[in-house]
N, C-alpha and C positions, 0 to 999 in steps of 0.2 A: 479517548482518541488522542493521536498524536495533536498538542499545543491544545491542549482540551480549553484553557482558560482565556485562551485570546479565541477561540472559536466560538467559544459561549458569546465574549464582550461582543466580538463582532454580526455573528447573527443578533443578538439584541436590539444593535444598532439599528439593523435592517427589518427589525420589526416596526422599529418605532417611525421608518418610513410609510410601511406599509400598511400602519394604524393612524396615519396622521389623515385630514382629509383635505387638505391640497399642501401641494410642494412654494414655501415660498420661502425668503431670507433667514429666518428664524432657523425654520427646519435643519436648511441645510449649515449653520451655521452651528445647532447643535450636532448633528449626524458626524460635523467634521470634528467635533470636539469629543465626541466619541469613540471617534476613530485613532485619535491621538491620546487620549486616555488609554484606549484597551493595546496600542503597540507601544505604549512607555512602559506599560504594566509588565509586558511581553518581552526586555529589554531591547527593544531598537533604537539604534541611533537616534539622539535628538533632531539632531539636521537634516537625517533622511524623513523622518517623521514629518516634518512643517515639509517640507519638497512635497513627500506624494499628498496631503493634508491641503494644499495651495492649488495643486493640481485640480485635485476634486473638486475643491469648491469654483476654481474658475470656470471649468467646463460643465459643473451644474449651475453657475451663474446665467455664461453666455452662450450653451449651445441649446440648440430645440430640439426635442425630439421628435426624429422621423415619423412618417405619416401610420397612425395604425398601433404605433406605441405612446402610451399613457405616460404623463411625467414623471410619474411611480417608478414605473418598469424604467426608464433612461437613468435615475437617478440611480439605482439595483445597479445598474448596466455598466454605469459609469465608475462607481465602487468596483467593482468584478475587474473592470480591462485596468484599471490602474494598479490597483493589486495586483495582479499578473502582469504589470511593465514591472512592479515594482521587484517582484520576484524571480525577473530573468523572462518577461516575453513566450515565445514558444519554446524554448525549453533549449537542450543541448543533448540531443540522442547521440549515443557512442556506435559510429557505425563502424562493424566487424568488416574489415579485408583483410586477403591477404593470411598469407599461411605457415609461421603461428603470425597471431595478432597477438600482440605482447600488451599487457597492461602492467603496470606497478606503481605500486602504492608506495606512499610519503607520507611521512608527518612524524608527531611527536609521538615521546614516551606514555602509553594510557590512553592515546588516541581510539585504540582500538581497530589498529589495523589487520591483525591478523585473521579476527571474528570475521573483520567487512571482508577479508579474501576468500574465507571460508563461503560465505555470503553469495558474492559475484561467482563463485565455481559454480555453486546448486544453479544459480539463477541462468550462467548460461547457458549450461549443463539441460537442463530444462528444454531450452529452445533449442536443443538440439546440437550444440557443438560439442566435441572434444577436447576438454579442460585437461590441465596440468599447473600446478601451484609451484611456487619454487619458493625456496626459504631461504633467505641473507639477510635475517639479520643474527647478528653473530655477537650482540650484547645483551641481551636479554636470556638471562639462561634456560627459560621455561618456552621458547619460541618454537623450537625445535619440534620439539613432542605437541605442542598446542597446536601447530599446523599437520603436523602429519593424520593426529587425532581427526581434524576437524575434515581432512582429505578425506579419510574413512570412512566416515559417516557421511559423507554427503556422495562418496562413489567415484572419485578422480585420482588421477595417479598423483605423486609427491616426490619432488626430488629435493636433497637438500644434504650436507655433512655434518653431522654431531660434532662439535667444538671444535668445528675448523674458521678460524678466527678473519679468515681473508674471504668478503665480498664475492671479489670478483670471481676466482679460485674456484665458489661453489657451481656459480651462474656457470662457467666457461668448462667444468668437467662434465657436465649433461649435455652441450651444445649438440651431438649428434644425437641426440635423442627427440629433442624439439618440433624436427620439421613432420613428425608423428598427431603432432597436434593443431587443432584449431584454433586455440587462445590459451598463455601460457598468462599467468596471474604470480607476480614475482612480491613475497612481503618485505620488505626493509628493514633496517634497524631503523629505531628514533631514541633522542633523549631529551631529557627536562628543559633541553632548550635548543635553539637553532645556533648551536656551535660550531664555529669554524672548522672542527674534526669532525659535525655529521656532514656539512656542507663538502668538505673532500671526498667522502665518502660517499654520498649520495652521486656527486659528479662522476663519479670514479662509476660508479654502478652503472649509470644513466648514459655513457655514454660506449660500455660495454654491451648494455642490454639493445638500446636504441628502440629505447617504446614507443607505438604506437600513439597510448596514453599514458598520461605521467599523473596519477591520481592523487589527490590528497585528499587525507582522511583524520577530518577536526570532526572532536566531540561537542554537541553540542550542550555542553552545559559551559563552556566558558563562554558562551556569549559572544556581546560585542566583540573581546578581543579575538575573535574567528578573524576578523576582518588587516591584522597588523598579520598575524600565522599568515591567511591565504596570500596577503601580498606579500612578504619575505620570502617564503616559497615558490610564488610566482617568479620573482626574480633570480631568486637562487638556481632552479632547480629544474626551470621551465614544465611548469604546471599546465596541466591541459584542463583539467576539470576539480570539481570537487564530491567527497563523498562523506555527506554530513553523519555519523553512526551517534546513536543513541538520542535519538531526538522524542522517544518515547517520554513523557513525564516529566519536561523539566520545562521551568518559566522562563528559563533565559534559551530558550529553542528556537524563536525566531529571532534571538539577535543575532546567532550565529547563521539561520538562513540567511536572513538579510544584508545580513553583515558581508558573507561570500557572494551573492548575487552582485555588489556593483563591484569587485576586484577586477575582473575582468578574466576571473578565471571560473566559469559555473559553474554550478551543484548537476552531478550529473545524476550524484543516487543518495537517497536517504537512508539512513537505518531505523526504523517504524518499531525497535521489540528486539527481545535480547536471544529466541529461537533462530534456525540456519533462513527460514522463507519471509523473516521480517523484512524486505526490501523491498523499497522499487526505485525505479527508474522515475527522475524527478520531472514533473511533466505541470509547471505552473498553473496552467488552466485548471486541470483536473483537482489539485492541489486546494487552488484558493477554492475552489466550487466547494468541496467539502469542508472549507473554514468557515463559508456563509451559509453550508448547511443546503447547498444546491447539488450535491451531491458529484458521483467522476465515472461515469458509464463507461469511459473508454479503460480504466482501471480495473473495474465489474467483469468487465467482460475477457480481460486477463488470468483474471483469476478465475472466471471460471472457464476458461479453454483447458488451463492446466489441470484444473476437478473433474473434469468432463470429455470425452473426446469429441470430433465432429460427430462420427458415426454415432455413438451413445445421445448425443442431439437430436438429430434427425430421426431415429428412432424412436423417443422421448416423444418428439414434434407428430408424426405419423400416428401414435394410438393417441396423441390428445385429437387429433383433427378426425380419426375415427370416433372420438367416444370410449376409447379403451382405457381403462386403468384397472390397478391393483394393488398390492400390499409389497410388489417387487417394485414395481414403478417408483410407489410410495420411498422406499428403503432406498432406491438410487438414489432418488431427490434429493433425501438426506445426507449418505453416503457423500455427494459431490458438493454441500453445502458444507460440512466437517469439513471435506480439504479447503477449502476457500478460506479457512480461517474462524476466528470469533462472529457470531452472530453479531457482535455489537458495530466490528470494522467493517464487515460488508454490509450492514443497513447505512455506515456514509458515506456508500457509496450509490446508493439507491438514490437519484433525482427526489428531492421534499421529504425523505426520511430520516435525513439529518437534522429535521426540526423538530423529529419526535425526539422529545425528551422523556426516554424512558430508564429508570434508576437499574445502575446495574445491578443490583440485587437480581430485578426481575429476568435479565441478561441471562444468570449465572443460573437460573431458574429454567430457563429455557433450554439450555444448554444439557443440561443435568435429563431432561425430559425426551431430547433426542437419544442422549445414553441408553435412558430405560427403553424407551421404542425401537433401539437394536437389540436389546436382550429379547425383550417378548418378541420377534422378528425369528431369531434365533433360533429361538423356541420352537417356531411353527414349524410344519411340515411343507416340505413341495405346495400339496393340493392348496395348504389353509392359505397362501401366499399368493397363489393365482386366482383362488375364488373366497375372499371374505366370509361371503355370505353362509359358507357351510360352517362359521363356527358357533355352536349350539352353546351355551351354558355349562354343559359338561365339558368342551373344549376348553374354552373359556378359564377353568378350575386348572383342567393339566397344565395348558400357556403359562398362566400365572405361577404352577408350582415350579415348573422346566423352569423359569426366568429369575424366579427369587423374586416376585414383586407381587402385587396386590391384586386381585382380579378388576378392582377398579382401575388400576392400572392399565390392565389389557382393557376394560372398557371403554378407555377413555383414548387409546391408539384407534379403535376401531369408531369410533366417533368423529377422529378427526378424518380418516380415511373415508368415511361416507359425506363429510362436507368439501374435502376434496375434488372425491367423483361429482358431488352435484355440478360444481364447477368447470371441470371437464364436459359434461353433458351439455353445459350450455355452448362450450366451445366446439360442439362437433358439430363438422358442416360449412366450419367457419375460414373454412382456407377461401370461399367466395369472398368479395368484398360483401355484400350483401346477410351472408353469413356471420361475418365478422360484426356487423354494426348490431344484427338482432341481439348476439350474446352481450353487445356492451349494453343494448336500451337495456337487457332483460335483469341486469346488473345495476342498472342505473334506477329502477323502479322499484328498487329494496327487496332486492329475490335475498335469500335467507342464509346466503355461503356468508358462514363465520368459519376465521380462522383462530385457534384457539390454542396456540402454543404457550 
């Protein structure tokens, strides 16, 4: 996972609260030094470190907890909301008005700005607007073609001039094309440093374009010094947000969060992964939830709108609450969990599934297993896909030879498919309230549904 090792430190922490058997000075006195251990590790700020670290421990000194919650759970609580002040509060949504809604991107050379434009097109692109990228930056010789490229593949128009060496020139010969779109996504030049000539130059852009947003886009692997970039930029260039890219795998990932969260200018999107969908929209709560392993349902359920449509929902919802399934069902289900991503990122997103520590081997294992149960899928015919039950032994043989795989193989699809439907069955009926509570006792009394991926 994104900052996998300050995620680990930090749920560990929160174990060792909720294995302790009362909360007194010691506790929290280690809990905080835990928590200072695993964000020095992480490189943040010293000074910001002892601030949110003081914080904690005053208000697990001197506040009580409300009536109904456990010292436990306030202490959990209390870690949770200061990590998310510490990381920007409720967040900074970019809200779209306005027609184009112009964003453009800042920052340095290898920031990886042009990747994150490509990024934001799919992403808005997604939610249904009409994107158009624009290309100026006109020092970087490879810019050109890496955006038009990166337009392509994700399906948005590209406007830009091959070695036309003037800014503004390029922005200002498409202007009558523009009011055609929803959100135009403009990349810049950058170089090795914030020099007086990007500085005119950026001015020069910024006040031809007149954006909406003025994004900057630090890599996170320098770290702390995210924090000296976002405020020269801020100054410079009047920054509206930031867009943290490559925060995938690197230890110095939350100095750079951290680091732009108190500038005064927020993280408004992260880059999660080096593919066009590794993005999101930086949403603190949801965020730290998944650092302590409490998972980001309003994330979950992102990702799977885009995997899924309503209606394919509701449809889905309607034969579970009959008691219906099949081997089509089955093959959606997966179908719409592939888009969503790696099995591994959407189980931290699952509320208390982030504490399962399951080695990615088994991850990569599982993954591999939905592969083969689309081939034998494949394989089948109409009838064998709406009714299981008619495949004999002999079918069983053909599947397996149609698929390229083992017949244990197809027997082991069709095993998971029967504990499936058990599941479904206990769910039919269940759209009553009353409904609903029998399938949870009949669940809770050790009925036999294994999942066995």
């Amino acid at each position: 996972m994104v900052l996998e090792k300050l995620s680990d430190s930090l749920k560990n922490t929160l174990k060792k609260i909720t294995g302790a058997s009362f909360v007194d000075e010691k506790l929290i006195n280690e809990l905080v030094k835990d928590i200072q251990r695993a964000l020095l590790q992480g490189d943040v700020n010293v000074k910001l470190v002892f601030d949110l670290t003081n914080k904690i421990k005053s208000r697990a000194m001197k506040e009580e907890p409300p009536g109904g919650v456990t010292r436990k759970e306030f202490l959990i609580k209390i870690v949770y909301d200061e990590l998310v002040n510490f990381l920007g509060g409720p967040g900074a949504k970019i809200l779209v008005k306005g027609q184009p809604f112009k964003l453009m991107l800042v920052g340095l050379f290898g920031s990886g700005k042009t990747t994150s434009a490509g990024k934001l097109a799919a992403f808005y692109k997604k939610r249904g607007l009409k994107v158009a990228v624009v290309q100026t930056d006109t020092w970087r010789p490879a810019a050109y073609d890496q955006l038009e490229i990166l337009a392509k593949k994700v399906g948005v128009d590209f406007f830009g001039i091959r070695k036309e060496k003037d800014a503004v020139k390029i922005y200002k010969t498409f202007e009558k094309e523009y009011h055609k779109y929803d959100m135009l996504i403009i990349d810049t030049a950058g170089r090795d440093a914030l020099s007086n000539e990007l500085i005119d130059e950026l001015n020069r852009i910024h006040i031809t374009v007149k954006p909406e947003e003025n994004i900057l886009v630090v890599s996170a692997d320098i770290g702390q010094a995210a924090e000296s970039q976002a405020k020269k930029f801020h100054e410079t260039c009047k920054v509206t947000g930031v867009f943290i890219s490559k925060l995938e795998g690197t230890a110095k990932g939350g100095g750079a969060l951290i680091a732009c969260a108190v500038t005064g200018a927020p993280v408004k999107f992260i880059g999660i992964g080096e593919k066009i969908p590794d993005i999101e929209e930086f949403k603190p709560e949801g965020f730290v939830g998944r650092l302590l392993g409490m998972g980001d349902l309003e994330a979950l359920l992102e990702k799977a709108k885009e995997a899924i449509t309503e209606e394919e929902a509701q449809d889905l919802g309607r034969k579970f609450l009959k008691g219906e399934f099949n081997l089509i069902d089955l093959y959606e289900q997966m179908s719409a969990l592939k888009k969503m991503g790696p099995i591994g990122k959407v189980m931290e997103m699952i509320p208390g599934m982030g504490q399962v520590k399951l080695p990615k081997e088994a991850l990569q294992v599982q993954e591999k297993k939905l592969e083969v149960w689309r081939y034998i899928m494949n394989s089948m015919v109409k009838e064998e896909l709406e009714d299981p039950e008619i495949i004999t032994s002999t079918r069983v043989e053909r599947i397996a030879k149609g698929a390229g795989v083992s017949t244990q193989e197809v027997r082991g699809l069709l095993k998971q498919y029967r504990e499936s439907k058990k599941l479904v069955k206990m769910m039919k009926g269940a759209d009553s309230e009353k409904g609903m509570q029998k399938a949870l006792q009949r669940l809770q009394k050790g009925g036999n549904v294994k999942f066995k991926f």
